[in-house]
Every structure is written in C-alpha cells, then in structure tokens.
N, CA, C and O atoms as a printed pandas DataFrame, in Angstrom:
     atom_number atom_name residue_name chain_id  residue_number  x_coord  y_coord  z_coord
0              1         N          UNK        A               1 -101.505  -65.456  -61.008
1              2        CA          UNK        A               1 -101.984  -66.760  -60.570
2              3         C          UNK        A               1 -101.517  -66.982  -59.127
3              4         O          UNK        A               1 -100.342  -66.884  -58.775
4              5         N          UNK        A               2 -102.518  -67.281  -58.344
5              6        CA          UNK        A               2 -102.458  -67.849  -56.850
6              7         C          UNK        A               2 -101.095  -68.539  -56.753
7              8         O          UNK        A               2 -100.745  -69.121  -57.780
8              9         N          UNK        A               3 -100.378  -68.575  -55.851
9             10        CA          UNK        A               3  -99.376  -69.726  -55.343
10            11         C          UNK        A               3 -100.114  -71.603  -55.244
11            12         O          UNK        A               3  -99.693  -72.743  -55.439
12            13         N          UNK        A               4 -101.203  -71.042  -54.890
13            14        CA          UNK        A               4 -101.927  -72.371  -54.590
14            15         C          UNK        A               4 -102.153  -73.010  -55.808
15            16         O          UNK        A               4 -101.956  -74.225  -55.844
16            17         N          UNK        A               5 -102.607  -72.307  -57.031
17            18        CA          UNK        A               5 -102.736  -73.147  -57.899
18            19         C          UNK        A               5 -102.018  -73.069  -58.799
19            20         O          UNK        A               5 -102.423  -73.531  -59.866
20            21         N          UNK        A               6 -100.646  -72.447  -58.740
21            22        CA          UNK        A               6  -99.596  -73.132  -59.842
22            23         C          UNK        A               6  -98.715  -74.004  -59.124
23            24         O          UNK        A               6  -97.830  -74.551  -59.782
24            25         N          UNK        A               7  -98.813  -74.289  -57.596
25            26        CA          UNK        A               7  -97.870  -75.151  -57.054
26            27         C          UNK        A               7  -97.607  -76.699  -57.142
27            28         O          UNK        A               7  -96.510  -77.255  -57.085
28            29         N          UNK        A               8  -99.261  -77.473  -57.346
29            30        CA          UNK        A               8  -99.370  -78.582  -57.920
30            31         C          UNK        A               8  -99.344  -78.796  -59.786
31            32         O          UNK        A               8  -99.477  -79.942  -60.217
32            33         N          UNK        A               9  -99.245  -78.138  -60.342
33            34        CA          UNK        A               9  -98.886  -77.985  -61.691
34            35         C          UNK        A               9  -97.131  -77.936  -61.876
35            36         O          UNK        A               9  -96.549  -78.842  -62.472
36            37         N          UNK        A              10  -96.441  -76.821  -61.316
37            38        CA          UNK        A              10  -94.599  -77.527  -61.508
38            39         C          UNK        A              10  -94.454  -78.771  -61.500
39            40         O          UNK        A              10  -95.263  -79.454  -60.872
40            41         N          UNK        A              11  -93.391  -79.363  -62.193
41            42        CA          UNK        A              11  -92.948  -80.559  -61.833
42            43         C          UNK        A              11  -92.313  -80.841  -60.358
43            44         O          UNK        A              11  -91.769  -79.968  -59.682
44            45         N          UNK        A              12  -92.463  -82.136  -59.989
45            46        CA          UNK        A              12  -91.833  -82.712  -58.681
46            47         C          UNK        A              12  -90.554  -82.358  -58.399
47            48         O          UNK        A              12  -90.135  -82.281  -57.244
48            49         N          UNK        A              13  -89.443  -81.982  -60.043
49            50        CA          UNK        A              13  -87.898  -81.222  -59.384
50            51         C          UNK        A              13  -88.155  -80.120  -58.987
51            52         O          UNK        A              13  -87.537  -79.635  -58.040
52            53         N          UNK        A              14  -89.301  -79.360  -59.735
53            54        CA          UNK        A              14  -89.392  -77.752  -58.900
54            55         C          UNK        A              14  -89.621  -77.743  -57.906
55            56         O          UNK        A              14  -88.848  -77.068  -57.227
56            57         N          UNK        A              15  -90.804  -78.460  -57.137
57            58        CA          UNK        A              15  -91.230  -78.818  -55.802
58            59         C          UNK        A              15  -90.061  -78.278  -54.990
59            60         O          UNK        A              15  -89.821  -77.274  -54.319
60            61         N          UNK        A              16  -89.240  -79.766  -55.471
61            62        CA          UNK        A              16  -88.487  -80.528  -53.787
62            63         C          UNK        A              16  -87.301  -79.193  -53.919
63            64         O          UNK        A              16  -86.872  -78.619  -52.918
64            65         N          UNK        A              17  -86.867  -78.827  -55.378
65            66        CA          UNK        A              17  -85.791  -77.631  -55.101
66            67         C          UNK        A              17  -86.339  -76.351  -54.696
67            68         O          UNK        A              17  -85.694  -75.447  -54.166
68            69         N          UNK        A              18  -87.549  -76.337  -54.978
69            70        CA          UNK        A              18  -88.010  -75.072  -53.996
70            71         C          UNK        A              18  -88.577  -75.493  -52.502
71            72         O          UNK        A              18  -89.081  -74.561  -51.876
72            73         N          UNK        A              19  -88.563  -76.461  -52.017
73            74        CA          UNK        A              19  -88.524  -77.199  -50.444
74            75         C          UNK        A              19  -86.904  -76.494  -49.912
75            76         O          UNK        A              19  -86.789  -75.515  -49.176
76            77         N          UNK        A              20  -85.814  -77.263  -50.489
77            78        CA          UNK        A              20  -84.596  -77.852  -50.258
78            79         C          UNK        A              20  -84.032  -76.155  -49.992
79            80         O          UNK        A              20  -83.698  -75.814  -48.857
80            81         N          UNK        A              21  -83.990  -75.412  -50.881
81            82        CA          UNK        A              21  -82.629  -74.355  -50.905
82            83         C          UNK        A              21  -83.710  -72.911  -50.487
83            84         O          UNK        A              21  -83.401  -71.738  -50.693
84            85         N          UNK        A              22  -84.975  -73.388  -49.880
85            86        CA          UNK        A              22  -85.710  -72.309  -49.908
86            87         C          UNK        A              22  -85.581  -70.727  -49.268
87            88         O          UNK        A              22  -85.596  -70.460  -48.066
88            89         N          UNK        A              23  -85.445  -69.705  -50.443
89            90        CA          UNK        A              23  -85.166  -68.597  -50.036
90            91         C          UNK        A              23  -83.865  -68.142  -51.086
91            92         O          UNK        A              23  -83.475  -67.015  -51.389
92            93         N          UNK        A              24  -83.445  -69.282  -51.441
93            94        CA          UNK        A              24  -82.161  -68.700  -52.766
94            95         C          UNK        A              24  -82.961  -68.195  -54.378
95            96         O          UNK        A              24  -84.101  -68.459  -54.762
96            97         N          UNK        A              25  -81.994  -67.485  -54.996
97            98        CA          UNK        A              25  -82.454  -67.703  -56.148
98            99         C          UNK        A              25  -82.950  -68.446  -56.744
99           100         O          UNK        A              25  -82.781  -69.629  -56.449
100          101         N          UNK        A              26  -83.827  -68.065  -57.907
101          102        CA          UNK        A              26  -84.110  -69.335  -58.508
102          103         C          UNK        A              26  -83.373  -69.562  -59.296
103          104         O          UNK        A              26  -82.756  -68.545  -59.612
104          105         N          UNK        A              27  -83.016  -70.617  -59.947
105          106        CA          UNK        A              27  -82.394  -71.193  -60.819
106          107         C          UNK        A              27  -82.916  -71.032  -62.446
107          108         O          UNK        A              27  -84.134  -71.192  -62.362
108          109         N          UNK        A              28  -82.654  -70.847  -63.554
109          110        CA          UNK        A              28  -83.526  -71.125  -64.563
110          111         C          UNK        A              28  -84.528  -72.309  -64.846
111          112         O          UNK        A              28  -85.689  -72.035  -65.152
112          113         N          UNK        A              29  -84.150  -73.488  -64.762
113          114        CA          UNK        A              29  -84.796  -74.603  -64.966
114          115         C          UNK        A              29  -86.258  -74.478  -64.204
115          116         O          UNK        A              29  -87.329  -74.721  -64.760
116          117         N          UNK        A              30  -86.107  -74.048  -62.809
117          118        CA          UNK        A              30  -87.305  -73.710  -61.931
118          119         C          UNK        A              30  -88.223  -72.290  -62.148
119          120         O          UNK        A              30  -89.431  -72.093  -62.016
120          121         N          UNK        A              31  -87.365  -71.601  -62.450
121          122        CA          UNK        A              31  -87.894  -69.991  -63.094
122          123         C          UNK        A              31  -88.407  -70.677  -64.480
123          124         O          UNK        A              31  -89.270  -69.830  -64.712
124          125         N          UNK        A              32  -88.492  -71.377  -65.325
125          126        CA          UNK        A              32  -88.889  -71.846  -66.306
126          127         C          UNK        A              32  -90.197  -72.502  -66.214
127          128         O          UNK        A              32  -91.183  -72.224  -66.897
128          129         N          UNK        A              33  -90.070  -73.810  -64.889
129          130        CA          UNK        A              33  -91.245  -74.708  -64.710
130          131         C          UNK        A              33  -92.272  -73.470  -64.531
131          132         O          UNK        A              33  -93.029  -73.186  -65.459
132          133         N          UNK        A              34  -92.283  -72.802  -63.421
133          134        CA          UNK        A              34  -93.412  -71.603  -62.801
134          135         C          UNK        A              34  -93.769  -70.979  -64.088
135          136         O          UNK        A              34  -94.955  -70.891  -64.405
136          137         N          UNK        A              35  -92.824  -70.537  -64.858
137          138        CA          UNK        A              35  -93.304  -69.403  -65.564
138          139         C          UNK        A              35  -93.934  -69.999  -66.998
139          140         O          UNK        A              35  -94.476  -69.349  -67.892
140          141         N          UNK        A              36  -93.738  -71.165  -66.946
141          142        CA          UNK        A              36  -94.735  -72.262  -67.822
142          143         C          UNK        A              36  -95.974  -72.405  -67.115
143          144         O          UNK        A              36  -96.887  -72.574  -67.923
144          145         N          UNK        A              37  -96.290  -72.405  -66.152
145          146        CA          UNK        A              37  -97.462  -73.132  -65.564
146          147         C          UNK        A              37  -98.356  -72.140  -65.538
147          148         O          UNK        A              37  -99.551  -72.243  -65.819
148          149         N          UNK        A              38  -97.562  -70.810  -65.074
149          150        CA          UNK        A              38  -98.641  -69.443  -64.612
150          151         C          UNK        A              38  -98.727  -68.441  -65.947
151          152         O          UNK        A              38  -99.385  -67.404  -66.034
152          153         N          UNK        A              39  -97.871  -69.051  -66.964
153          154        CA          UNK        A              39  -98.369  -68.307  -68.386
154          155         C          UNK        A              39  -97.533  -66.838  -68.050
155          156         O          UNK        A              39  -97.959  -65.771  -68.492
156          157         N          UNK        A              40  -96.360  -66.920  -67.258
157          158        CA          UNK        A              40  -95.757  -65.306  -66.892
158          159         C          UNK        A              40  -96.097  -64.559  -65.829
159          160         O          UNK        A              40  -95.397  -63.688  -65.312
160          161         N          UNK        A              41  -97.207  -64.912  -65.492
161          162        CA          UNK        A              41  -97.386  -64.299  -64.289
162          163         C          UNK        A              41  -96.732  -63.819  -63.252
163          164         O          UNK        A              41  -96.050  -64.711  -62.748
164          165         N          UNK        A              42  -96.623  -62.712  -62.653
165          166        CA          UNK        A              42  -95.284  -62.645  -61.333
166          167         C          UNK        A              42  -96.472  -61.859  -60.407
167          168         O          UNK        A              42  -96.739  -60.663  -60.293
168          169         N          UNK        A              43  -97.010  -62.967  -59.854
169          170        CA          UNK        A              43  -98.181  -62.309  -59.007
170          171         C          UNK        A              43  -96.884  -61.425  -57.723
171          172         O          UNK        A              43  -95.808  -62.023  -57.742
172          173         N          UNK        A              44  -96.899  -60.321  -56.830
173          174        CA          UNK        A              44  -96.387  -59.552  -56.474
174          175         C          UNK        A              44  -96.565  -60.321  -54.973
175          176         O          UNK        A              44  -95.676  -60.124  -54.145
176          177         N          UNK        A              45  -97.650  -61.153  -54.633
177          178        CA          UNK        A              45  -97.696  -61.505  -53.354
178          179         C          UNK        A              45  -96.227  -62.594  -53.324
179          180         O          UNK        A              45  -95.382  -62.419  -52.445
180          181         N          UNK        A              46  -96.073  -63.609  -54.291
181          182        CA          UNK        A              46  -94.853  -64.480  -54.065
182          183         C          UNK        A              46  -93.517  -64.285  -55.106
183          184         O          UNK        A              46  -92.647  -65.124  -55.339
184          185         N          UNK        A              47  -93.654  -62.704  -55.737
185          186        CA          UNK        A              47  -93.080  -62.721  -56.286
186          187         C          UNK        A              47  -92.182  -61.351  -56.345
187          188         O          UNK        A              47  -92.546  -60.232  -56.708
188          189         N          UNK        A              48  -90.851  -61.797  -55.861
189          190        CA          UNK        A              48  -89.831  -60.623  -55.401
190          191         C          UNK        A              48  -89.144  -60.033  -56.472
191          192         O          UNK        A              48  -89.026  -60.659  -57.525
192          193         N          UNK        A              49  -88.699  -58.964  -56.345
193          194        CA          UNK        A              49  -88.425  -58.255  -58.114
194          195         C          UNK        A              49  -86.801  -59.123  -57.766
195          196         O          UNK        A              49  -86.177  -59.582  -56.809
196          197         N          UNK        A              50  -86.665  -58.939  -59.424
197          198        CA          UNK        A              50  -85.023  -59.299  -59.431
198          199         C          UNK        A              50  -83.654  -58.843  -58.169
199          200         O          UNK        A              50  -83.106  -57.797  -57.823
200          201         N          UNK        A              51  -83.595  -59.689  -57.954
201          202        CA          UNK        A              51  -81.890  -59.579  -57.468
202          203         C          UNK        A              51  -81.130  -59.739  -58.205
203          204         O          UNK        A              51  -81.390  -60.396  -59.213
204          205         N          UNK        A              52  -79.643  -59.094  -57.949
205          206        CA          UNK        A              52  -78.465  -59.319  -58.353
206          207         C          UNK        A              52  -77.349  -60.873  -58.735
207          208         O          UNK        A              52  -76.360  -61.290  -59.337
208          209         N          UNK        A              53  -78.665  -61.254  -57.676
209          210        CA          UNK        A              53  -78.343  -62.926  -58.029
210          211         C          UNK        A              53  -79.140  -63.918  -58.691
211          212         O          UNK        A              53  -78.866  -65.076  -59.003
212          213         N          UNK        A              54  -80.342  -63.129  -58.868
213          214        CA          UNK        A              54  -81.389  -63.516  -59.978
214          215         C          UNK        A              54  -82.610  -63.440  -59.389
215          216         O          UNK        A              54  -82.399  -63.011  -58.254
216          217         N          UNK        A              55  -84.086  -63.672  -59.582
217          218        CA          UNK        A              55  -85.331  -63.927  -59.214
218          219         C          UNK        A              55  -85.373  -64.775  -57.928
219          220         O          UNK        A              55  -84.770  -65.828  -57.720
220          221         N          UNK        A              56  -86.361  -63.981  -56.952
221          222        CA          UNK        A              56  -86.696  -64.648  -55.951
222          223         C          UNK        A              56  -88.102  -64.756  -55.672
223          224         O          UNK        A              56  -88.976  -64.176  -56.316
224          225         N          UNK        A              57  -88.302  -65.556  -54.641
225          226        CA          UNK        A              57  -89.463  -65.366  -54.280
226          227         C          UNK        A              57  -89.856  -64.650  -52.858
227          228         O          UNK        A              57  -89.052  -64.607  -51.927
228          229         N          UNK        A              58  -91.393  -64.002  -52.773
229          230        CA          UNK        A              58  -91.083  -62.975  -51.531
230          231         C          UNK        A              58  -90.807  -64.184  -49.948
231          232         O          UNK        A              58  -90.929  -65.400  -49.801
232          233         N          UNK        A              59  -90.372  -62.971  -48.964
233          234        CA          UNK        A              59  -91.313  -63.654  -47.998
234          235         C          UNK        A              59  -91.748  -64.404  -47.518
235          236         O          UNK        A              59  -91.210  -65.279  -46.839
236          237         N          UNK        A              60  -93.028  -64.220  -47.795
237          238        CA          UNK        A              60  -94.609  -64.955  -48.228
238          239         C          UNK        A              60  -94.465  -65.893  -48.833
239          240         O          UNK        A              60  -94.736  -66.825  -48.076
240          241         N          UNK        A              61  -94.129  -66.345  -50.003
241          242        CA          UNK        A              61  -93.910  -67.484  -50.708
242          243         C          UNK        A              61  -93.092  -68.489  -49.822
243          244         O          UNK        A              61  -93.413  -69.666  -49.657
244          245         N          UNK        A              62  -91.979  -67.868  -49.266
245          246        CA          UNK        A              62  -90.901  -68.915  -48.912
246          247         C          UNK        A              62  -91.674  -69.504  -47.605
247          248         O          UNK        A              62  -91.497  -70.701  -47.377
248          249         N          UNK        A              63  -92.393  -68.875  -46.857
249          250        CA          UNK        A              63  -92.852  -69.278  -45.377
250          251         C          UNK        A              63  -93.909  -70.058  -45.827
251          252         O          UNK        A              63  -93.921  -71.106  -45.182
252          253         N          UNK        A              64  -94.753  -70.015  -46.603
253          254        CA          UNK        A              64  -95.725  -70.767  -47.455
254          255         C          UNK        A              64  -95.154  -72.293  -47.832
255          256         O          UNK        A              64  -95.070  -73.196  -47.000
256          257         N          UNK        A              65  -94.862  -72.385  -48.920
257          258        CA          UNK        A              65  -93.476  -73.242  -48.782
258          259         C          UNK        A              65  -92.857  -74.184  -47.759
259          260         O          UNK        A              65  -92.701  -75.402  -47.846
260          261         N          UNK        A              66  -92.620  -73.564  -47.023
261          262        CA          UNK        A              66  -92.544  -74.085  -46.168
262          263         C          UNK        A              66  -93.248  -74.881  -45.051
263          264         O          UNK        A              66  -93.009  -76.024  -44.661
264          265         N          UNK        A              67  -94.156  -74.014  -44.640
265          266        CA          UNK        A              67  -95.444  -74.607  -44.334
266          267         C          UNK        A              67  -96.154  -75.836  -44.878
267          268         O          UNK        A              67  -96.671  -76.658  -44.122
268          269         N          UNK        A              68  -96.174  -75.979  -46.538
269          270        CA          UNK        A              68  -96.296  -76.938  -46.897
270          271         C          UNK        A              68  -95.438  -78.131  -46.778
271          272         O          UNK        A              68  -95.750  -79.313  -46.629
272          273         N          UNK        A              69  -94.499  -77.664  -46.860
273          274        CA          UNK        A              69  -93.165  -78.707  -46.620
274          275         C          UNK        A              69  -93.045  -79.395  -45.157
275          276         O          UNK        A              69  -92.281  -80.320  -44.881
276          277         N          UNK        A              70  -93.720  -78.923  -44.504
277          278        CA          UNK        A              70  -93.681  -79.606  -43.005
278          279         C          UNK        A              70  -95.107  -80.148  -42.359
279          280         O          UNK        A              70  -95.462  -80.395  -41.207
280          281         N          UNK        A              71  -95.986  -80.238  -44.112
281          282        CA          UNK        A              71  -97.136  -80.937  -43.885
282          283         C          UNK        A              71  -98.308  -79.931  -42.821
283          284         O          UNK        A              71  -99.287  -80.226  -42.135
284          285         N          UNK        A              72  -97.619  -78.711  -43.124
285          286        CA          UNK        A              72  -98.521  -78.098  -42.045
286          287         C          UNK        A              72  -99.505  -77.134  -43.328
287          288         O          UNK        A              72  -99.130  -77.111  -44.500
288          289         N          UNK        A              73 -101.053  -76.229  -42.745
289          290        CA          UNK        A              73 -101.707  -75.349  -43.292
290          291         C          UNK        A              73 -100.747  -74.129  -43.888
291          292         O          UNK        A              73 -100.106  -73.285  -43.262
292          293         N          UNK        A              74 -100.862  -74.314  -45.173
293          294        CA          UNK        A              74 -100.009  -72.903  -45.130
294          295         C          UNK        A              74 -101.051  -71.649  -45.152
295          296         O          UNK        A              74 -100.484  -70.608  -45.484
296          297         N          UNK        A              75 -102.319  -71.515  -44.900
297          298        CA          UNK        A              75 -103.435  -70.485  -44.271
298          299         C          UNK        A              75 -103.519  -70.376  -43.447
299          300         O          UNK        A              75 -104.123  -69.351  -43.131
300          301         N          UNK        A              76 -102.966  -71.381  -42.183
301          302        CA          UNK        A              76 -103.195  -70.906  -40.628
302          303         C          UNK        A              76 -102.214  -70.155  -40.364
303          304         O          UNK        A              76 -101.116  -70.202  -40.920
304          305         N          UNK        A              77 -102.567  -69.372  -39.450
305          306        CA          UNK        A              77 -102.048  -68.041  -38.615
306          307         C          UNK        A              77 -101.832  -67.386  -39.374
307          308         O          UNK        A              77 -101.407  -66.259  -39.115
C-alpha cells in the first residue's frame, strides 16, 4: 500500500509521532496503527528492513513526511 493512502487512515497519535521523532524507530503502538491500516504490508519504497533498534522507515518515507509536515508537496522535486 502507497504511503499516500495509508497516511490519512493512522490515527492523529501516529501522525504527529511520526512528524515529531522522524527518522527513529518505530515504536509498537505506531508499528501497530500502520500495520492495521495497510493489512501488513511493508511496501519496500517506505519501508526499511529491521534494525537493531527496531523497524524503520526508509529514506523516502521520512523526507515525505516531512514534506508533508511543512505543508509542502511531498511529489515535488
């Protein structure tokens, strides 16, 4: 599943904690919301294999993310 369309489906704590600490592990509670919404999915574009400190997201996801978070396109450039 797209980033785009499981991002308005998490709840508003997943949101703002994936805004806030973006680029850390995820947490369970948030590894939970996603992996409820996308039915398991670990699409490979936003989705970084395990770390030692737990599940991340790539990259891509986090600059995305971000992008959204500053009200900007996250498709431009």
């Amino acid at each position: 599943m797209k980033m785009t369309t499981w991002w308005p489906l998490v709840g508003t704590e997943t949101r703002a904690w994936l805004i806030e600490p973006n680029g850390e592990p995820l947490p369970p509670p948030v590894l939970t919301d996603i992996m409820a919404v996308t039915g398991g999915s670990t699409d490979p574009k936003w989705w970084e294999k395990e770390s030692a400190e737990g599940p991340r997201l790539t990259d891509w996801a986090v600059d995305w993310i971000e992008a959204v978070a500053n009200g900007e396109d996250p498709t431009a450039g």
